[in-house]
C-alpha beads as a LAMMPS data file, in Angstrom:
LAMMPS data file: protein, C-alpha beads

320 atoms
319 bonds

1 atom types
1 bond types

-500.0 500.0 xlo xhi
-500.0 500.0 ylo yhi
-500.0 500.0 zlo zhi

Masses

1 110.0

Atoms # bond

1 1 1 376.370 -422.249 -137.666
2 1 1 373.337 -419.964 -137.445
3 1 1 370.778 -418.897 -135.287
4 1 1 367.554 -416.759 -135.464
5 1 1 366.591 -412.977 -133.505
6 1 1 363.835 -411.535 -132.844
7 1 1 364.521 -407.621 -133.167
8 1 1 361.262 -406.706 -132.351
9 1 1 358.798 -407.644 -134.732
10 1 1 361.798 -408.077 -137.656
11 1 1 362.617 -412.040 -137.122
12 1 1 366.586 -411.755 -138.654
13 1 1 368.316 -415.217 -138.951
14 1 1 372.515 -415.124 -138.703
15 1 1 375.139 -417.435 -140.110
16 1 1 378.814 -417.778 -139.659
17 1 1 381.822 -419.980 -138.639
18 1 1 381.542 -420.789 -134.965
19 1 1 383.900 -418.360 -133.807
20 1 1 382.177 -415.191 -134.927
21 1 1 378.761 -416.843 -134.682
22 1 1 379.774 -416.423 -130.847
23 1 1 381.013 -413.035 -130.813
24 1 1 377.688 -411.923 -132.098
25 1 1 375.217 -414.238 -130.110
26 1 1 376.934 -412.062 -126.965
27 1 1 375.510 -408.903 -128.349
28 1 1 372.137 -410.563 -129.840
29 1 1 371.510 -413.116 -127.307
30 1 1 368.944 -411.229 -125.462
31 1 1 366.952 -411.332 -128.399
32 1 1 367.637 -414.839 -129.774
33 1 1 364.497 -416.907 -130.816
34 1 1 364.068 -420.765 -132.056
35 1 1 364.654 -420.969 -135.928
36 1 1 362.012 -420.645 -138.013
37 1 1 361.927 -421.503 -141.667
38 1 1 359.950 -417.903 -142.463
39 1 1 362.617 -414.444 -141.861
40 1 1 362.356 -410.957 -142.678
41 1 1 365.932 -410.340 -142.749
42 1 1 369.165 -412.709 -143.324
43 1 1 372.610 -412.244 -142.406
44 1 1 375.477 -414.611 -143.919
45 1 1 379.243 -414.305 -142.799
46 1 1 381.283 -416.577 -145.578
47 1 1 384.892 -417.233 -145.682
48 1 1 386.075 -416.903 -148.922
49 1 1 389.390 -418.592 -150.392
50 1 1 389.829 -416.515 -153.276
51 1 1 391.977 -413.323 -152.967
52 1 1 389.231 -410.393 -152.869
53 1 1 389.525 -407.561 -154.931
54 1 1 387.704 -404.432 -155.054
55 1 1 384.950 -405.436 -157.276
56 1 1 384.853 -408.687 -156.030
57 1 1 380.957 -408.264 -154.531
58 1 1 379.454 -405.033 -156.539
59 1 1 380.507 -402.605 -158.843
60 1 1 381.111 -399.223 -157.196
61 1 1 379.015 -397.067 -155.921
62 1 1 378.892 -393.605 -154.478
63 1 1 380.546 -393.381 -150.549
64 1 1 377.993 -392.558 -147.677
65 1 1 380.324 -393.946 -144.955
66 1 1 383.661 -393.933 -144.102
67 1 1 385.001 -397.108 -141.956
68 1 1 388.498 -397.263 -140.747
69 1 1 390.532 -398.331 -143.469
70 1 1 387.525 -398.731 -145.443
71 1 1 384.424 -397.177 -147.072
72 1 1 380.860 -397.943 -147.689
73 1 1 378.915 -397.667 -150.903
74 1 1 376.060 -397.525 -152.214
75 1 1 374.240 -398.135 -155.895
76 1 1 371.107 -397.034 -156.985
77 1 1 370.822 -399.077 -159.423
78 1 1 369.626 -402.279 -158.053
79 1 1 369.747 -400.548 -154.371
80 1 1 373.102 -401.622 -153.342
81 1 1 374.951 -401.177 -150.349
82 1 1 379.025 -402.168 -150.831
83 1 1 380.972 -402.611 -147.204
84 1 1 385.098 -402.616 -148.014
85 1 1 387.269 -402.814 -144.867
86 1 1 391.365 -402.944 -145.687
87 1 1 392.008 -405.832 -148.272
88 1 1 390.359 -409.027 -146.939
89 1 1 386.652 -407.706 -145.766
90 1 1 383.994 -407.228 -148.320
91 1 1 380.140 -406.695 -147.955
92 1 1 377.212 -406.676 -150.037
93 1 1 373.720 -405.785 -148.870
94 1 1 370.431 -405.485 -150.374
95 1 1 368.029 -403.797 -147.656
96 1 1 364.747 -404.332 -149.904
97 1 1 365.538 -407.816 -150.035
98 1 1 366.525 -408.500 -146.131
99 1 1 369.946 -410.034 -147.844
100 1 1 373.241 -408.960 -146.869
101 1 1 376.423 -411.494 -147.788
102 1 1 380.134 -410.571 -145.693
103 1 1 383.294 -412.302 -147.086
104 1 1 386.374 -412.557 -145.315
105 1 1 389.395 -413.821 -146.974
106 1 1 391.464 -416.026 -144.281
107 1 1 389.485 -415.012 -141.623
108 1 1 391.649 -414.446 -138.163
109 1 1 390.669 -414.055 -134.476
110 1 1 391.689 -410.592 -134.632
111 1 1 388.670 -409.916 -137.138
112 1 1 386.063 -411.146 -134.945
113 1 1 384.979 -407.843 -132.974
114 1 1 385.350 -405.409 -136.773
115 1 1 383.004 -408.405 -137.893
116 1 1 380.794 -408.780 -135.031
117 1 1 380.319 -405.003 -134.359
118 1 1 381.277 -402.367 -136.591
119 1 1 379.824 -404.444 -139.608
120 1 1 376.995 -406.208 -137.998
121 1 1 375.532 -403.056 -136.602
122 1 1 375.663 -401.404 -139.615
123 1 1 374.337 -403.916 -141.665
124 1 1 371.483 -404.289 -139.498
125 1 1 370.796 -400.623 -139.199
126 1 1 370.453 -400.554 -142.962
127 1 1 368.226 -403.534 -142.822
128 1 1 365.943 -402.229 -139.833
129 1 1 365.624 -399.461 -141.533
130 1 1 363.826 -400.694 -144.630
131 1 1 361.131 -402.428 -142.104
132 1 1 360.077 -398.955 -140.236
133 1 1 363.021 -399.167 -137.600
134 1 1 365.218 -396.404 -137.679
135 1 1 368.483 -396.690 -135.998
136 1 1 369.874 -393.733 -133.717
137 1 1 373.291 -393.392 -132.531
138 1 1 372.576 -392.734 -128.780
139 1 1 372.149 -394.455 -125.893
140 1 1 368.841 -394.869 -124.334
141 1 1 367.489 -395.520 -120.205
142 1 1 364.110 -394.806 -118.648
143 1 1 362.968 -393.567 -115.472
144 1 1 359.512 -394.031 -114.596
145 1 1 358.610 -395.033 -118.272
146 1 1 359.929 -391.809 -119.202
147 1 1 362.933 -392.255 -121.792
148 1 1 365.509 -389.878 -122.464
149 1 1 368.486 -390.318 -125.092
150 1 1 371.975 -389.785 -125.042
151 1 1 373.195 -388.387 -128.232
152 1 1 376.567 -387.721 -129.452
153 1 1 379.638 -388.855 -131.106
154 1 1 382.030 -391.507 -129.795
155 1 1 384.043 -389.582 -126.813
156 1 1 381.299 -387.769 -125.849
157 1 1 380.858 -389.702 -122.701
158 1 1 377.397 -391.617 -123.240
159 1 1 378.534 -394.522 -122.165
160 1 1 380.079 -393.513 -118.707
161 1 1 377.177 -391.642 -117.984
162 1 1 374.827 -395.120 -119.274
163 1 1 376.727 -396.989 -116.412
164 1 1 376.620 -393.657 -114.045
165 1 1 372.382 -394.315 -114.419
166 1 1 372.164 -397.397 -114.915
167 1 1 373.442 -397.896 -111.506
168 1 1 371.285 -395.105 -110.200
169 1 1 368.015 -397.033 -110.440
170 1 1 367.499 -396.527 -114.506
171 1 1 366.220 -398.903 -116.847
172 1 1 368.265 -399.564 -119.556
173 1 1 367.687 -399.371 -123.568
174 1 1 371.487 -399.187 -124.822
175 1 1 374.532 -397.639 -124.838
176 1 1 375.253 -396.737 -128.734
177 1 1 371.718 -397.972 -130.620
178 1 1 368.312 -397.398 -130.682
179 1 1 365.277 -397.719 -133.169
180 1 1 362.525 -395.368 -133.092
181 1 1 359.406 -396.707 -134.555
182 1 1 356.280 -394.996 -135.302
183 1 1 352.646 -395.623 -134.033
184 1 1 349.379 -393.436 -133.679
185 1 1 350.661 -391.075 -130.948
186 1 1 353.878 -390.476 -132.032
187 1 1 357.062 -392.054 -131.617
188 1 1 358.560 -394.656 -129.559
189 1 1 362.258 -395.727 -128.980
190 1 1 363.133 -399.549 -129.159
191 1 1 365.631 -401.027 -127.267
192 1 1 368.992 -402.543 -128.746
193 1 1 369.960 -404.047 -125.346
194 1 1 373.897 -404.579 -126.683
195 1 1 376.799 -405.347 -124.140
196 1 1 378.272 -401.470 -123.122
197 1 1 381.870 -401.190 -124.270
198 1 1 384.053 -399.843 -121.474
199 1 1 387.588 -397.995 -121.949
200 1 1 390.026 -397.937 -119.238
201 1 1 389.389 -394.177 -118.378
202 1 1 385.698 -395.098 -117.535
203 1 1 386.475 -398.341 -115.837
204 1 1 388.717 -395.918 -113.341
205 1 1 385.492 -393.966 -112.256
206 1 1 383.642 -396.903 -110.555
207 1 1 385.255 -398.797 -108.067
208 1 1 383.126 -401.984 -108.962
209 1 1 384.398 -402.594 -112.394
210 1 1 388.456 -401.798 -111.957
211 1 1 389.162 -405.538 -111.880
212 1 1 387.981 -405.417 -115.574
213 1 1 391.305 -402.966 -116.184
214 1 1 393.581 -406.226 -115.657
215 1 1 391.791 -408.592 -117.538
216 1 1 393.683 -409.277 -121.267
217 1 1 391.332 -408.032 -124.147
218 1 1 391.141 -410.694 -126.972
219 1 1 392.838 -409.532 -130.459
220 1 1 391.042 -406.777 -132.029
221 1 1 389.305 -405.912 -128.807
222 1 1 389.942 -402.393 -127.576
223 1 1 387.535 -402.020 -124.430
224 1 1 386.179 -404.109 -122.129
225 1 1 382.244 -405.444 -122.073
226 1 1 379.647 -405.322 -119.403
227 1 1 376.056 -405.971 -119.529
228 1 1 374.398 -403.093 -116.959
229 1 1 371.158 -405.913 -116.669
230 1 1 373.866 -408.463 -115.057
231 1 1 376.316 -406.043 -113.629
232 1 1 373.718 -403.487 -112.137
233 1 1 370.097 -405.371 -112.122
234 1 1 368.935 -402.554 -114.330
235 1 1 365.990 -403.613 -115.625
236 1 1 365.526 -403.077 -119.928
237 1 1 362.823 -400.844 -120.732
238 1 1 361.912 -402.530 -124.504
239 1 1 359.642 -399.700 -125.099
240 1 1 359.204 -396.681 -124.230
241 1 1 358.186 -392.643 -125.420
242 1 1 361.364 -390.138 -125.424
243 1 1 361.093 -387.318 -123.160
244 1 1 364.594 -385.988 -123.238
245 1 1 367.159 -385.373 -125.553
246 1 1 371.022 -384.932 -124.405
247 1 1 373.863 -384.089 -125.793
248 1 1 376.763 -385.086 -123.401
249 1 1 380.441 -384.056 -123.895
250 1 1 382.985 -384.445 -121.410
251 1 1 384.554 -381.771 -119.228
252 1 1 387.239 -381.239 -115.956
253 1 1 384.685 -379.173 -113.776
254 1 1 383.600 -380.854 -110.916
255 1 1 380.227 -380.600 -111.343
256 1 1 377.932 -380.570 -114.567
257 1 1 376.044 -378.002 -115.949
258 1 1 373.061 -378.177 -118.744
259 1 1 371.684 -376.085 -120.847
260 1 1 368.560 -375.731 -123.550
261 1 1 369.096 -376.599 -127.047
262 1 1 366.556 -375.561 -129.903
263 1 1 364.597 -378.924 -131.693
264 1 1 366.542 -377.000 -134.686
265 1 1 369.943 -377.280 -133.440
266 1 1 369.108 -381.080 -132.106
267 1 1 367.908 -382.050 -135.745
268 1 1 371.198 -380.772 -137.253
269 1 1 373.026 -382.610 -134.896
270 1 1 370.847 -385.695 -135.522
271 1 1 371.075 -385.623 -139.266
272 1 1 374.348 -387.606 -139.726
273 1 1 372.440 -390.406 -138.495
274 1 1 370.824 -390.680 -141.707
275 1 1 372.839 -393.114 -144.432
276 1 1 372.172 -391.476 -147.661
277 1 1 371.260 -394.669 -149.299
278 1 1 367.887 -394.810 -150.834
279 1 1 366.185 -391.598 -151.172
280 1 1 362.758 -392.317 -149.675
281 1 1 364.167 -394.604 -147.007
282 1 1 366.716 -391.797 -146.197
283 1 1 363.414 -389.162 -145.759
284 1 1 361.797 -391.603 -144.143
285 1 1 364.789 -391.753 -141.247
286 1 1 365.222 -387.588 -141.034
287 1 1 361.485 -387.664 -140.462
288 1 1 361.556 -390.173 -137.801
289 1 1 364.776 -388.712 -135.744
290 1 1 362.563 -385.108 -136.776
291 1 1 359.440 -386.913 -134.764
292 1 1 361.301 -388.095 -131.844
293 1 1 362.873 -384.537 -131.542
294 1 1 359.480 -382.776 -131.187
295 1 1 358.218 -384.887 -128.164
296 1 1 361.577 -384.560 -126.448
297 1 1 363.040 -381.702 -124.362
298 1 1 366.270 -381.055 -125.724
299 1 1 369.822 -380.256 -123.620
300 1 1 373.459 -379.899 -123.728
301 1 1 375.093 -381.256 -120.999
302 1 1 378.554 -380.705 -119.868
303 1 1 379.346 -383.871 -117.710
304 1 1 381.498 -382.983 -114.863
305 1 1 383.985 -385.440 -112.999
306 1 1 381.244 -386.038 -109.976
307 1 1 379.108 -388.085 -111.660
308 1 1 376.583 -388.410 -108.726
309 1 1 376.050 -384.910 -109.714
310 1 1 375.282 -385.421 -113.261
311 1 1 373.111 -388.187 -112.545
312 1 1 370.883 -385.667 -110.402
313 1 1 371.149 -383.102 -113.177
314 1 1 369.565 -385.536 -115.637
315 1 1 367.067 -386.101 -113.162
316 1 1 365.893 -382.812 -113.166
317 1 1 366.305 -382.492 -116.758
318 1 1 363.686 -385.077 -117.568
319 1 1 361.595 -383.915 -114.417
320 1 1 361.077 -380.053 -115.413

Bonds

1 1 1 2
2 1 2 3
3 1 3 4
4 1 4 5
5 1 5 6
6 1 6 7
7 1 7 8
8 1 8 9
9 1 9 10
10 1 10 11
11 1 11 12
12 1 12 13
13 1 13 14
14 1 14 15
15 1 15 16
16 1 16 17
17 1 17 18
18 1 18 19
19 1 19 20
20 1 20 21
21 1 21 22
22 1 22 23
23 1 23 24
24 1 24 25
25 1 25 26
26 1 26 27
27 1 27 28
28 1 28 29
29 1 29 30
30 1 30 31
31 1 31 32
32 1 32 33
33 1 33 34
34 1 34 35
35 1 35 36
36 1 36 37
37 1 37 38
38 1 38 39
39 1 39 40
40 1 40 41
41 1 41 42
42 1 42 43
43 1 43 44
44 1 44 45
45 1 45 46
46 1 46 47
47 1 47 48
48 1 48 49
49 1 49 50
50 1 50 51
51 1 51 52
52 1 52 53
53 1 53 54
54 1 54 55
55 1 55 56
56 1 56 57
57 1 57 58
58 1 58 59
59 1 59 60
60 1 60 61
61 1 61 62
62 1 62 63
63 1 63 64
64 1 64 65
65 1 65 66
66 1 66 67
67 1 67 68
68 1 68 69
69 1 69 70
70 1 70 71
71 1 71 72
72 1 72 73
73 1 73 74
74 1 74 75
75 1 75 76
76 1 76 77
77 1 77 78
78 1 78 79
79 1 79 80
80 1 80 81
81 1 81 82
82 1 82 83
83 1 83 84
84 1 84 85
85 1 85 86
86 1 86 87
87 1 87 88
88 1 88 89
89 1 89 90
90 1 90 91
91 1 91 92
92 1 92 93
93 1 93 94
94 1 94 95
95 1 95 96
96 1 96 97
97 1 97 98
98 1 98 99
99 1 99 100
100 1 100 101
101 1 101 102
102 1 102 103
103 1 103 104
104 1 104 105
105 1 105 106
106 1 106 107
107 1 107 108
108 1 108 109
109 1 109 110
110 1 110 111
111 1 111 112
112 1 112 113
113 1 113 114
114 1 114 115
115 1 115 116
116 1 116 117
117 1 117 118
118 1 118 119
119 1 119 120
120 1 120 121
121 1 121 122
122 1 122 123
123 1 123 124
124 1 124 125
125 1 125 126
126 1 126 127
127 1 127 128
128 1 128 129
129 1 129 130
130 1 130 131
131 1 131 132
132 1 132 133
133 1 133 134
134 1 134 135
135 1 135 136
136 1 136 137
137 1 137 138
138 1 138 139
139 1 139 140
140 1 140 141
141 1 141 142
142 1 142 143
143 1 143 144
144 1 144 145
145 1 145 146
146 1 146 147
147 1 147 148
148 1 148 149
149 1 149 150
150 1 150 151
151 1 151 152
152 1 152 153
153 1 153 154
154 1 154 155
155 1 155 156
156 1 156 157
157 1 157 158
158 1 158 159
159 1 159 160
160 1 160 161
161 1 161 162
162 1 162 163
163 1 163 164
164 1 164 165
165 1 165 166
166 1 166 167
167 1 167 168
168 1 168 169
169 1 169 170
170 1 170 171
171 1 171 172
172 1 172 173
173 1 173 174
174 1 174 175
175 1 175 176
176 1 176 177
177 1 177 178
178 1 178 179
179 1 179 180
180 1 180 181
181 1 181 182
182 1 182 183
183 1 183 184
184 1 184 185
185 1 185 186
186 1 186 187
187 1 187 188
188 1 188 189
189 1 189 190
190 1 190 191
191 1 191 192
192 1 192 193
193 1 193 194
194 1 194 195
195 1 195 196
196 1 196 197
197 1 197 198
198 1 198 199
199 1 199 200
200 1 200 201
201 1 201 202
202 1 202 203
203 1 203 204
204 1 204 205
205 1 205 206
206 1 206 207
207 1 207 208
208 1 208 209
209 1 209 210
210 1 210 211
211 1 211 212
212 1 212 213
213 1 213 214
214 1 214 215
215 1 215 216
216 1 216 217
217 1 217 218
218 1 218 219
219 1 219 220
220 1 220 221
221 1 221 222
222 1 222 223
223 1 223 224
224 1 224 225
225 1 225 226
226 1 226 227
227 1 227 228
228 1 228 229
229 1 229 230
230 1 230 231
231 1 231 232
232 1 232 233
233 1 233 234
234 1 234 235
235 1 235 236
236 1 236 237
237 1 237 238
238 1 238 239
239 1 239 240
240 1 240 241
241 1 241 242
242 1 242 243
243 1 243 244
244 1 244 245
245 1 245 246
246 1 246 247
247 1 247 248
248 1 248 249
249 1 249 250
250 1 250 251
251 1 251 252
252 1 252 253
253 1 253 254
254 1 254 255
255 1 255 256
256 1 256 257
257 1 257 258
258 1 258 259
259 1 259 260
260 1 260 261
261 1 261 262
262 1 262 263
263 1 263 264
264 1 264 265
265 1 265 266
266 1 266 267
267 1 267 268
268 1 268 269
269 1 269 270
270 1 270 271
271 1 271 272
272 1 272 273
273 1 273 274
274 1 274 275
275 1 275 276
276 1 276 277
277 1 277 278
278 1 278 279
279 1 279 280
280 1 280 281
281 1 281 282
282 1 282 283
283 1 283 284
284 1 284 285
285 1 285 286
286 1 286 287
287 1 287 288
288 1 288 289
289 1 289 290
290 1 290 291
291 1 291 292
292 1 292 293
293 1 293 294
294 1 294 295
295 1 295 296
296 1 296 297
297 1 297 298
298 1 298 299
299 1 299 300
300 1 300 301
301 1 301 302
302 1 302 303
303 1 303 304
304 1 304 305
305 1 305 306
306 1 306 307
307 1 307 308
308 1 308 309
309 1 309 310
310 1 310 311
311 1 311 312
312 1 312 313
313 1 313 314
314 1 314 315
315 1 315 316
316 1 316 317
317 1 317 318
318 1 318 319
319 1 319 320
């Protein structure tokens, strides 16, 4: 089965067996398109019947990422990007060419969301990236065409506090991923409108979604989906200019409290972003998060358990 996306101006075309092809039209469908014979970047999801070894796809390469029970790779030599994931999932991407081929040896339902997230999102990141999108681990909303980005690591609470504005009266970008893109002024963030992946402990802090809590998550599945457009009528903001730059983390106080942060100190949090594949691409994507860091204002924030309040701090934050 496959189907065709538009991500932004990079048309990406998508095959795989039916199962997975659905898992991944529910995070893509927003930006799904009618084929086309032409593509900038292609996608192919093959089960494989042979027994996979290690060098089954590439030879090895140097590690730039670490997956659970896995690694990623990449070569120079031929620019080379190696995805291994336990004993049955193997990857093999070439970003200059738009090609990336996943094998999965007896594929299961219990692969579907390490397949359809986790390695999708990666493997488009890498792609994007070669075509002048740069990926950034954050999630993005909007208020009054101004956008401001939540940065952090998983745990740090950008997600709660996505649904906490989202349901505020913000338009929504994502939850985990946007692109930044260049043009004459400056920067602009793209959205990567992806369902917003819920645990248990967030569902618990708004009365609207607890029912989620009893529904049974499919194999593989640790948290629950919603989509904030469907859920909240937030509207997606496809476009627009950062203004602010947070850093959430979590904390027990009842209220929240922010605090500057030096464009320095933001960078060297940003810089992981960066996949230290190929070296210009790599400069390319520290310049970009660089770019977007000098037209934002940049915070910590220390989200407390009202998150009313924290909503209203943000406010401020991308007011002052």
């Amino acid at each position: 089965m496959t189907k065709s996306y538009s991500l932004h101006s990079c048309l990406a075309v998508v095959s795989a067996w039916p199962e997975l092809m659905a898992a991944i039209h529910a995070r893509l469908e927003l930006f799904a398109v009618e084929p086309s014979a032409a593509y900038d970047v292609e996608l192919a999801f093959q089960p494989a019947d042979i027994r996979l070894g290690e060098d089954t796809v590439a030879p090895a390469g140097r590690r730039v990422y670490d997956f659970p029970d896995g690694e990623v790779t990449y070569l120079d030599e031929g620019d080379r990007l190696t995805i291994r994931v336990g004993d049955r999932v193997r990857a093999v991407c070439e970003p200059a060419a738009g090609r990336a081929r996943i094998f999965v040896e007896s594929p299961q339902e219990s692969d579907l969301y390490l397949l359809s997230h986790p390695v999708l999102s990666l493997l488009l990141m890498e792609l994007l990236k070669r075509r002048g999108y740069y990926p950034l681990h954050a999630a993005g909303l909007a208020l009054d065409g101004h956008g401001v980005l939540l940065a952090g690591t998983s745990g740090a609470g950008k997600s709660t506090l996505s649904v906490a504005l989202a349901r505020r009266g913000f338009s929504f970008l994502s939850d985990d991923t946007v692109f930044l893109e260049a043009d004459a002024p400056g920067w602009r963030i793209r959205a990567f409108p992806d369902q917003i992946d819920l645990c248990a402990d967030t569902l618990d802090l708004f009365p609207e979604l607890q029912g989620l809590a009893d529904a049974e998550l499919p194999p593989g599945w640790r948290k629950r989906q919603i989509r904030a457009e469907t859920v909240y009528a937030a509207p997606i903001s496809w476009d627009v200019r950062p203004r602010t730059l947070i850093f959430p983390s979590v904390c027990g106080t009842p209220t929240s409290a922010i605090r500057p942060l030096s464009r320095e100190a933001a960078l060297f949090e940003l810089a992981p972003n960066v996949l230290l594949t190929d070296a210009a691409a790599s400069q390319q994507h520290l310049d970009a998060l660089a770019g977007v860091i000098s037209q934002c204002t940049c915070y910590r924030l220390d989200t407390g358990r009202d998150l009313d309040d924290a909503v209203d701090v943000v406010r401020s934050a991308m007011a002052s």
